[in-house]
TORNU-842807 format. One record per residue (C-alpha): residue number from 1; residue in one letter; x, y, z. Coordinates in pm, whole numbers. Last residue first. Example, Ala and Ser with C-alpha at 12.3 -4.5 7.8 and 13.67 -1.06 7.14 Angstrom:
BEGIN
NODE   pos   code        x        y        z
NODE     2      s     1367     -106      714
NODE     1      a     1230     -450      780
***
This chain:
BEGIN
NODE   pos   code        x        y        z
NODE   317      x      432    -4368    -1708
NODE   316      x      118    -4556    -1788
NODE   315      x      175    -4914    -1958
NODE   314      x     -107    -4829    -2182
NODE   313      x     -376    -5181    -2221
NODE   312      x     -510    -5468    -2388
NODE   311      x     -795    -5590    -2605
NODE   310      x    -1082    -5616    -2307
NODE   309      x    -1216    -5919    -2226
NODE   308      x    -1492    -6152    -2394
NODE   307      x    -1376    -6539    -2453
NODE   306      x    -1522    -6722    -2697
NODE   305      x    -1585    -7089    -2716
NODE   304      x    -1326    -7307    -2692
NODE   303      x    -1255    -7579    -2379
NODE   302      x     -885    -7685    -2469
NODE   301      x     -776    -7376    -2621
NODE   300      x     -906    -7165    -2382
NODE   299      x     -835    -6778    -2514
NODE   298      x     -704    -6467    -2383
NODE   297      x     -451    -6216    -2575
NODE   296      x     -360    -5898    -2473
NODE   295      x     -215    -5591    -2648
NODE   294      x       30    -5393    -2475
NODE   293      x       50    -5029    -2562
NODE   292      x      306    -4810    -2503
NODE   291      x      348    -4547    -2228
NODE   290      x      678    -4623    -2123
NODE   289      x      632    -4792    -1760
NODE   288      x      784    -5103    -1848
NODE   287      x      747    -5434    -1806
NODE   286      x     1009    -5724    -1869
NODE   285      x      741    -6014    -1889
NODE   284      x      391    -5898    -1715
NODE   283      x      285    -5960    -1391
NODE   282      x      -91    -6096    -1347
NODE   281      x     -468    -6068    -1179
NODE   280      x     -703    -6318    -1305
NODE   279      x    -1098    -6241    -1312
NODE   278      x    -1386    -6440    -1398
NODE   277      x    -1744    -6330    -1471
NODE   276      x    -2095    -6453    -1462
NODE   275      x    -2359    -6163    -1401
NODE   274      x    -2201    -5980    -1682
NODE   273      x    -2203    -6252    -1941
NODE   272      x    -2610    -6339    -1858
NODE   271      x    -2681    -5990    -1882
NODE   270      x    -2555    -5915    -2220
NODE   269      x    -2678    -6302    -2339
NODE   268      x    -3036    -6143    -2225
NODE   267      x    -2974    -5787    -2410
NODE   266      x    -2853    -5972    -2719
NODE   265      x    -3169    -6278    -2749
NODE   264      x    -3392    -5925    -2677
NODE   263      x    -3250    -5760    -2968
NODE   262      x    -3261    -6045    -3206
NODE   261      x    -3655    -6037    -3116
NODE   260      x    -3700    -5680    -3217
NODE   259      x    -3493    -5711    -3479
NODE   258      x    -3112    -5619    -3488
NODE   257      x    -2920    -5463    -3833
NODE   256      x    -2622    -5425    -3648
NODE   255      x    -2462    -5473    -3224
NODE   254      x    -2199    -5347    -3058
NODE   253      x    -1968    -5524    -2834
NODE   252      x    -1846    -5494    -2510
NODE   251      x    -1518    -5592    -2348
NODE   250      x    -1345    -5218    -2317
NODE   249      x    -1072    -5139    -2581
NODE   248      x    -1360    -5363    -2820
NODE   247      x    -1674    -5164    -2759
NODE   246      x    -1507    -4817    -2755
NODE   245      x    -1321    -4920    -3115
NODE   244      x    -1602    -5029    -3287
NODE   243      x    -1792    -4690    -3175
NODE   242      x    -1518    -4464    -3280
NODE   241      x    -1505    -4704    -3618
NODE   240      x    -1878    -4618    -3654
NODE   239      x    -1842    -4270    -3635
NODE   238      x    -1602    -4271    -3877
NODE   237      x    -1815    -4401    -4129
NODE   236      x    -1629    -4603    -4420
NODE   235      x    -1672    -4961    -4323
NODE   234      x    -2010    -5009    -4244
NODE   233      x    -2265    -5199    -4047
NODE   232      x    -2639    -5087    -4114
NODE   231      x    -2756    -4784    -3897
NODE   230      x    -2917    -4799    -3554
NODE   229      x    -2611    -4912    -3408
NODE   228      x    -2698    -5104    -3046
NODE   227      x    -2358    -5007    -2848
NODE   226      x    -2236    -5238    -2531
NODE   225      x    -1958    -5048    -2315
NODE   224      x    -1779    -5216    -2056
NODE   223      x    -1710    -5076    -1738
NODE   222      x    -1375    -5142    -1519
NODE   221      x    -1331    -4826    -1381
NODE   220      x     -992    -4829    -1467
NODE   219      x    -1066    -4949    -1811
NODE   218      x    -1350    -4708    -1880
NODE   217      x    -1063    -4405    -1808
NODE   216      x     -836    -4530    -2024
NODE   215      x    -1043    -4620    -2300
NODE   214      x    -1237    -4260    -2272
NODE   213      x     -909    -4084    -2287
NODE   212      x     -797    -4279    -2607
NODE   211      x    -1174    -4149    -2800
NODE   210      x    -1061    -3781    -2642
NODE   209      x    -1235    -3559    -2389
NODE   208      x    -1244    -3182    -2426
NODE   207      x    -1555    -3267    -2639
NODE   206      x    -1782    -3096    -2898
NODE   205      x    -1788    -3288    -3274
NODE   204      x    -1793    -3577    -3147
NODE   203      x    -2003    -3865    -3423
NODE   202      x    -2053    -4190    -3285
NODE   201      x    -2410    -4289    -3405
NODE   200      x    -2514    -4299    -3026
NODE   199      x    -2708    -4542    -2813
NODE   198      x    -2502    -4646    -2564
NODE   197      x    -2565    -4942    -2308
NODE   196      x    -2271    -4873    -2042
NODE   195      x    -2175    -5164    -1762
NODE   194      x    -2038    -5272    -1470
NODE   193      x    -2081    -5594    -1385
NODE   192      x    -2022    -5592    -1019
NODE   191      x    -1725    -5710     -797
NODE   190      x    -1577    -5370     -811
NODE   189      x    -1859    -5187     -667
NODE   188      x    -1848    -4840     -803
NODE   187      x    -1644    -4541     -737
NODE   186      x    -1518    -4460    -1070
NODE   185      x    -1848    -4587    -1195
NODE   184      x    -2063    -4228    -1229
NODE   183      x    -1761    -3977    -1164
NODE   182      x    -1516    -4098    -1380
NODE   181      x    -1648    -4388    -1616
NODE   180      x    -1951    -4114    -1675
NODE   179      x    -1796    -3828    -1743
NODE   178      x    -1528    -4001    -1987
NODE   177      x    -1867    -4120    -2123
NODE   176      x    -1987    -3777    -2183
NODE   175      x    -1698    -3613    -2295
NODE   174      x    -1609    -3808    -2572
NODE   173      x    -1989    -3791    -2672
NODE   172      x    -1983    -3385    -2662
NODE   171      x    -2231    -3383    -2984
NODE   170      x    -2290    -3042    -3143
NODE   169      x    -2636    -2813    -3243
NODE   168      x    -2681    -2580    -2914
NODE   167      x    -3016    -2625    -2717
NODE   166      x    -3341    -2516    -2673
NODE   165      x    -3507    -2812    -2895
NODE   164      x    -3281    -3073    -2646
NODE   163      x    -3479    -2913    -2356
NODE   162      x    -3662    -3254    -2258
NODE   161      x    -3511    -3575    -2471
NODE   160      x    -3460    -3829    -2164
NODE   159      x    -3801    -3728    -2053
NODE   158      x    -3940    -4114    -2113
NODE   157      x    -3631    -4249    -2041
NODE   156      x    -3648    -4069    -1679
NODE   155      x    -3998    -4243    -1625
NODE   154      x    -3857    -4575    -1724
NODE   153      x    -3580    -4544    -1458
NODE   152      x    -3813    -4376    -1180
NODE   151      x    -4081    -4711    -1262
NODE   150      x    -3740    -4942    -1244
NODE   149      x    -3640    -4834     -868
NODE   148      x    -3301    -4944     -810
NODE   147      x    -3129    -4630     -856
NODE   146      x    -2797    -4399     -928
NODE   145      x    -2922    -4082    -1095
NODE   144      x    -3218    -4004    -1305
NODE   143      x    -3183    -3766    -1557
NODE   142      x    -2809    -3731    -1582
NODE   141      x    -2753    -3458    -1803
NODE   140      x    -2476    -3431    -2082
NODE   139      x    -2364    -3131    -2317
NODE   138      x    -2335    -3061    -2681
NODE   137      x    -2550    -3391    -2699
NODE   136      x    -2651    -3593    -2394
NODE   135      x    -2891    -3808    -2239
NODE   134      x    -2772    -4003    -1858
NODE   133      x    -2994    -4246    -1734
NODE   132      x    -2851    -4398    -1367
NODE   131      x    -2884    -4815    -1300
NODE   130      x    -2869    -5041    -1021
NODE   129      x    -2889    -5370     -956
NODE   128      x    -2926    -5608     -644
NODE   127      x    -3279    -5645     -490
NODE   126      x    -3452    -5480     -790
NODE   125      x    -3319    -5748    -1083
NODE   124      x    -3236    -5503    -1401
NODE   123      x    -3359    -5793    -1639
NODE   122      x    -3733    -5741    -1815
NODE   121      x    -3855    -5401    -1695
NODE   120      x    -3507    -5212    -1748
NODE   119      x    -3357    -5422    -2038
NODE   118      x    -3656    -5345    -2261
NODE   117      x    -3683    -4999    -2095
NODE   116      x    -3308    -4919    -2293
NODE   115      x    -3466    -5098    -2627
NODE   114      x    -3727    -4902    -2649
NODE   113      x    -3582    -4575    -2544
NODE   112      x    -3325    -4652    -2831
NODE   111      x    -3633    -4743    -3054
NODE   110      x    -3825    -4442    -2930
NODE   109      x    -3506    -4207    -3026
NODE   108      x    -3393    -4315    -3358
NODE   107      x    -3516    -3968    -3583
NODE   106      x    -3393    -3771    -3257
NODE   105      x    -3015    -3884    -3371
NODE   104      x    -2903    -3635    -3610
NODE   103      x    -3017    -3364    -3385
NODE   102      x    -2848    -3494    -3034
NODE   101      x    -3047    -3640    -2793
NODE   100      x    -2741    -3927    -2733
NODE    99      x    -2887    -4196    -2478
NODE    98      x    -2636    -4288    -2212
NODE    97      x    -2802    -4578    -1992
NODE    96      x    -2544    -4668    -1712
NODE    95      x    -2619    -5019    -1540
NODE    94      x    -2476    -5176    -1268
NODE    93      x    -2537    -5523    -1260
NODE    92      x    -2491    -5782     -941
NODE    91      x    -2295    -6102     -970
NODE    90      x    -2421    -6447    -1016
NODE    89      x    -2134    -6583    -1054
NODE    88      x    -1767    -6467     -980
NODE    87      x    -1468    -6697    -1047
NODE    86      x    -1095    -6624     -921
NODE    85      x     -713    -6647    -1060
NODE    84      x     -443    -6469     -903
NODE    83      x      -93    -6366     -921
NODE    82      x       31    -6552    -1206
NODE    81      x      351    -6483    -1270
NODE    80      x      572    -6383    -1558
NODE    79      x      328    -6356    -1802
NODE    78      x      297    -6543    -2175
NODE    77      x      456    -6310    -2419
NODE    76      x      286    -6223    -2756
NODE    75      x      208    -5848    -2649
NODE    74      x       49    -5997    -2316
NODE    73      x        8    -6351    -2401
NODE    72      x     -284    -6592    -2209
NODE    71      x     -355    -6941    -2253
NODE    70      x     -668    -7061    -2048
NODE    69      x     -797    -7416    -1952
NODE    68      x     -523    -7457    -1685
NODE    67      x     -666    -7198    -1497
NODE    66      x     -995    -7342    -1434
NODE    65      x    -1310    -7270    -1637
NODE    64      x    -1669    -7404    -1505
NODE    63      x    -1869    -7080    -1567
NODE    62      x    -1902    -7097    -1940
NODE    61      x    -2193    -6850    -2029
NODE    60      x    -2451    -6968    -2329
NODE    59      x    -2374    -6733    -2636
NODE    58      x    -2446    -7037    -2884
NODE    57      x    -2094    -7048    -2976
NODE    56      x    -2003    -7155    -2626
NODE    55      x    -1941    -6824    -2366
NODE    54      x    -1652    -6670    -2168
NODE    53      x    -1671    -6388    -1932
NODE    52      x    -1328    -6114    -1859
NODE    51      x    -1204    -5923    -1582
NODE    50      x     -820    -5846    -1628
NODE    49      x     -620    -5725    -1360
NODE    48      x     -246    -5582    -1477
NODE    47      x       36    -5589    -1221
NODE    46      x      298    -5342    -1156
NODE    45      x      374    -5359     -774
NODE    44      x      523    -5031     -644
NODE    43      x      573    -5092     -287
NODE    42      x      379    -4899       41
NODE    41      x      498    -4999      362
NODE    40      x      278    -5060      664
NODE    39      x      326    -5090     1057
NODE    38      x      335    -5345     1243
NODE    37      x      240    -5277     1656
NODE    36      x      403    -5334     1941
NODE    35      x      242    -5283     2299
NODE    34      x      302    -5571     2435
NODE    33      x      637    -5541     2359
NODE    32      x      688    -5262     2586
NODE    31      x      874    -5302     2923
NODE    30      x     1081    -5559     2757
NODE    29      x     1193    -5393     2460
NODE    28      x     1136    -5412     2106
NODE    27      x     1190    -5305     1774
NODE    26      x      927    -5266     1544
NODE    25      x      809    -5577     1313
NODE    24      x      715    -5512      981
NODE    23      x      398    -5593      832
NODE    22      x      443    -5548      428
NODE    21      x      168    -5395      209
NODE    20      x      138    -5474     -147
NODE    19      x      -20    -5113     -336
NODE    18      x     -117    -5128     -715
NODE    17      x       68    -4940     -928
NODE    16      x      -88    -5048    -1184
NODE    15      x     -405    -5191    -1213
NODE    14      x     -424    -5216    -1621
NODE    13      x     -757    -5194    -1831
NODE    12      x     -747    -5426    -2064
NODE    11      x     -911    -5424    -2407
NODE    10      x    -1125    -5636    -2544
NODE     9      x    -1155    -5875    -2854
NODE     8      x    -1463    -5673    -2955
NODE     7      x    -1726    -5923    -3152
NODE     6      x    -1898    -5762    -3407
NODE     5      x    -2253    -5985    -3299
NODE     4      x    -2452    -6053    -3599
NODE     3      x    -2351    -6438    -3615
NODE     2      x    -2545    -6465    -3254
NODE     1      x    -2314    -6654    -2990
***
């Protein structure tokens, strides 16, 4: 895996709540047990899905990984049961493009348009993906919504920018992915690799929407965010700690100092991770709905590499 990757240990988006339905027989008579039917009941399961990829140190996917291989601890505790275990390859991409317009940000706009139609003409496959361009800065716009056509996706990067001169100073990035995991991916295929490339420098200085909402909210819809920084990696900028933190609560990463060509090796190990994906479904040790956070720990001690999933998730009351 490239040395310039910041690598997000991922965060986990919990199923709870999650129906189990139990046939139940009615009772019967004679005259009418033909005519029986089950019907359903609705129990509480609390169970946490986690999607995840895993990769040798040269970013190449591992696609061969059985159960066994993996150790797993949800806040140090390995899980009570194991309800599932399954491997996905080949998988389609969905794709949301969010391209902040903003003032402070117009000075990087061809090479985040650049780097968007880079992914667009080269990867986005026509019989299965999709992708939407959204721009934003005290407000958001899709330009182009859901599509598989690649000329209306460039064309839309293109105009990405139009009326940002008319409007108010402010970015509402908070508010723009939260829009975007909601109403974009919220009803999205979930055996797709779902996916945000965001170009933004991380400063909100106009949402509703807070950093923790958009974790919550990307989790559930199961979308990753992937972030190429057009400014050196630092410690001290807030707006690079938002954008840290967004990439590693979700199972993406962001990205410093890239070249052209270091850019292309990231976009094609981006795709080849989403297309090949695993995902185990499990019950937690002595869980409880109380709002805390449970961190989650994935790794193959046997095989190595590095394993990409999201860093854990709120036990929602």
């Amino acid at each position: 895996m490239p040395r310039h990757w910041s690598k997000g240990l991922l965060c986990l988006g919990a199923l709870l709540s999650a129906s189990c339905i139990l046939s139940v027989a009615r009772p019967q008579n004679n005259a009418a047990s033909s005519d029986a039917r089950p019907y359903t009941l609705n129990v509480a399961v609390d169970e946490v899905s986690l999607t995840f990829h895993a990769a040798d140190f040269h970013g190449i996917p591992i696609d061969d990984l059985q159960l066994p291989d993996l150790r797993l601890l949800d806040n140090n505790k390995k899980p009570h049961q194991i309800l599932s275990f399954e491997t996905h390859q080949n998988l389609p991409v969905h794709l949301g493009i969010l391209i902040d317009t903003s003032r402070s940000m117009l000075g990087h706009l061809l090479r985040n348009q650049a780097i968007a139609n880079e992914y667009i003409t080269h990867l986005l496959r026509k019989q299965t993906d999709r992708a939407f361009v959204m721009g934003f800065d005290s407000e958001s716009k899709v330009v182009q919504d859901w599509t598989t056509d690649t000329d209306a996706l460039t064309a839309s990067l293109r105009n990405v920018d139009t009326g940002h001169m008319s409007r108010l100073g402010g970015t509402a990035l908070f508010d723009s992915i939260y829009k975007t995991c909601r109403d974009q991916f919220g009803t999205a295929n979930p055996l797709a690799g779902n996916f945000i490339l965001l170009f933004t420098d991380g400063i909100d200085n106009a949402s509703h929407a807070r950093l923790e909402d958009d974790i919550d909210i990307c989790q559930k819809a199961n979308t990753a965010i992937y972030i190429f920084s057009a400014e050196p990696k630092t410690f001290s900028s807030d707006g690079q700690k938002n954008l840290v933190t967004l990439a590693a609560q979700t199972g993406g990463v962001i990205f410093f100092d890239q070249t052209r060509e270091t850019i292309w090796n990231d976009l094609r190990v981006i795709d080849a991770n989403l297309r090949s994906q695993y995902r185990l479904v499990y019950k937690p040790q002595h869980f409880k709905r109380d709002g805390s956070f449970h961190r989650i720990k994935l790794d193959s001690p046997n095989r190595g590499g590095v394993i990409t999933t999201r860093s854990g998730y709120y036990a929602t009351p």
